[in-house]
C-alpha positions as CSV (number, residue, x, y, z in Angstrom):
1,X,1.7,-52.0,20.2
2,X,-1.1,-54.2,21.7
3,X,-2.7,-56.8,19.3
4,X,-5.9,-55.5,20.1
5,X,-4.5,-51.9,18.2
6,X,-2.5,-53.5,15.3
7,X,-5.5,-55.4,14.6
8,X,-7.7,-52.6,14.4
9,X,-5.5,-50.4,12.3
10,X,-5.2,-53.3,10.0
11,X,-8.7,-53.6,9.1
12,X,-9.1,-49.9,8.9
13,X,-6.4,-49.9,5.9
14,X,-7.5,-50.2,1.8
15,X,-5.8,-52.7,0.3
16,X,-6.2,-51.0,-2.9
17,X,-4.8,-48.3,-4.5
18,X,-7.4,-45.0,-3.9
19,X,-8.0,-42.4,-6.3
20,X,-7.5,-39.9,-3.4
21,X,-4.7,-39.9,-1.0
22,X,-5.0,-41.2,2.3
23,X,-3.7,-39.0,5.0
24,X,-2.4,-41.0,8.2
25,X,-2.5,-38.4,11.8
26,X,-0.3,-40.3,14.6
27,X,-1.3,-38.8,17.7
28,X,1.2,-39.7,20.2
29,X,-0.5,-39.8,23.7
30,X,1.0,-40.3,27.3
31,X,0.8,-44.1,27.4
32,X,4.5,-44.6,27.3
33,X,5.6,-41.9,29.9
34,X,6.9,-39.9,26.7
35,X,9.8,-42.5,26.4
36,X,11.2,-41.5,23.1
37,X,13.3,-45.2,22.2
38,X,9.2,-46.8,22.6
39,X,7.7,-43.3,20.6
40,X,10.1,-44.5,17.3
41,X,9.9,-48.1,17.8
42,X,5.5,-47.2,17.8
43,X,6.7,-45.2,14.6
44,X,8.2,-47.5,13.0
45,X,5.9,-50.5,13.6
46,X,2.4,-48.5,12.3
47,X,4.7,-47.4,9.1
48,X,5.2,-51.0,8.4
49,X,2.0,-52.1,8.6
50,X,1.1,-49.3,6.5
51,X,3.2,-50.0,4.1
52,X,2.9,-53.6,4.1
53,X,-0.7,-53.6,3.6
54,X,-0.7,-50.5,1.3
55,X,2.6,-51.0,-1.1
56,X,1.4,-48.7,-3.7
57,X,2.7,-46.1,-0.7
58,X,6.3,-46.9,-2.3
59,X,5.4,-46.4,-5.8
60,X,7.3,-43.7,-7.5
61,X,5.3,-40.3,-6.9
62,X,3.0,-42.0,-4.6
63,X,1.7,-39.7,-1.9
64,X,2.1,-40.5,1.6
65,X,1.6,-37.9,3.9
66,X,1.7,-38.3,7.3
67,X,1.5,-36.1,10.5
68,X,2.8,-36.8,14.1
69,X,1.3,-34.4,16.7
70,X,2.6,-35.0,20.3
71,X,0.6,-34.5,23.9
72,X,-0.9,-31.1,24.8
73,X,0.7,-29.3,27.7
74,X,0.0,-30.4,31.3
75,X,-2.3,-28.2,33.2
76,X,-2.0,-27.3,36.6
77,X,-4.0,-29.9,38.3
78,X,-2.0,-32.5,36.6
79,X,-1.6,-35.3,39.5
80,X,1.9,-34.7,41.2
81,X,2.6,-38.3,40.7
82,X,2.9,-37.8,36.9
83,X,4.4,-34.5,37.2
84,X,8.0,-35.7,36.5
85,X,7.3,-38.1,34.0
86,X,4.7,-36.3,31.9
87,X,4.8,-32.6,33.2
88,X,5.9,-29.6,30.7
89,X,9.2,-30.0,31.3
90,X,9.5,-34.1,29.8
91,X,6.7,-32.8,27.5
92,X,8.8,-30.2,25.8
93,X,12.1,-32.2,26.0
94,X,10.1,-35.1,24.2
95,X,9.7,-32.7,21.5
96,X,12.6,-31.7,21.0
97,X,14.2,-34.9,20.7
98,X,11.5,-36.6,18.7
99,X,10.5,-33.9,16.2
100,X,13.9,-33.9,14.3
101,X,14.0,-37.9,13.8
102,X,10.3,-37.7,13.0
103,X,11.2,-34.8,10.0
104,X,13.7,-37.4,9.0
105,X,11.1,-39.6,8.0
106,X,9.9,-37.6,5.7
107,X,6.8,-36.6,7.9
108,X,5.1,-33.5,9.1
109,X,5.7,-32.6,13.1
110,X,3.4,-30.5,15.2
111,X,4.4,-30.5,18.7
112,X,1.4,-29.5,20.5
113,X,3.2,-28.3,23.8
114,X,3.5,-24.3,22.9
115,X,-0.3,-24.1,21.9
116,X,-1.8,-25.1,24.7
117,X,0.4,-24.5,27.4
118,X,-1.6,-21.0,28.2
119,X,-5.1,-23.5,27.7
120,X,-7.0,-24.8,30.8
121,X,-8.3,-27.9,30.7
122,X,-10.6,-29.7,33.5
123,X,-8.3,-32.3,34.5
124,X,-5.0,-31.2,33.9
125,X,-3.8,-33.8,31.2
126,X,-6.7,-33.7,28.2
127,X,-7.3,-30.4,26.4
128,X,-10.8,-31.1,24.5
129,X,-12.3,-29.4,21.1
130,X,-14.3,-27.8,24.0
131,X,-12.0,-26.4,26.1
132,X,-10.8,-24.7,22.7
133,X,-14.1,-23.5,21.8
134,X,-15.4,-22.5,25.2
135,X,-14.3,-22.0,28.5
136,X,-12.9,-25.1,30.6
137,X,-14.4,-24.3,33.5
138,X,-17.7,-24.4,31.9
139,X,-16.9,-28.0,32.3
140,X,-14.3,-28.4,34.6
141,X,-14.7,-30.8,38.0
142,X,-12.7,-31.2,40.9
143,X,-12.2,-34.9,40.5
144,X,-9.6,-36.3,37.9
145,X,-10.5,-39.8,36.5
């Protein structure tokens, strides 16, 4: 994870025990090309820094509930270059592999791919709050960014 990141997540984090639980959501993005070995590593490296600047986490009957929710499905004017490397197909391959060692953890798994694979979304990678609520081509363009 980039300094900039851990740094940010670090100052984001109570050092002191709450009186309501924290709940931590790790949206996985496409920024690795869904490799799975980086995925756990990522994983692994924001649980440690949660933990290590929150060990009440490991207190007996501490609650630590965390969620992992992977990328959306690809729309249809996903760019052909990342077709092979982030198209349905590695999408829902990613979650099959990733969502039993992420139960393993202990943590709640919602792989996003079967939800939105029927969703259309402007640019073909990002399905918005809006495209849920409305129509994508309400705000759809022809360009992708």
């Amino acid at each position: 994870m980039a300094e900039e990141n851990i740094k940010f997540l670090k100052e984001g984090l109570e050092h002191k025990k709450q009186t309501r639980p924290h709940v931590f959501i790790m949206g996985h993005g496409l920024w690795n090309d869904l490799d799975k070995e980086k995925t756990y590593a990522w994983v692994e490296q924001v649980e440690d820094i949660l933990t290590d600047h929150m060990p009440y986490l490991h207190e007996p009957g501490a609650l630590f509930p965390r969620l992992f929710m992977t990328p959306s499905a690809a729309g249809e004017k996903k760019p052909e270059i990342f077709v092979a490397r982030q198209g349905n197909i590695a999408l829902s391959k990613f979650e099959h592999a990733v969502g039993p060692w992420i139960k393993n953890r202990d943590m709640d798994f919602l792989g996003t791919y079967n939800m939105t694979i029927q969703t259309n979304n402007a640019d073909g990678t990002y399905v918005s709050y809006m495209c849920v609520r409305k129509t994508c081509t309400d705000m759809s363009t022809d360009t992708v960014e």
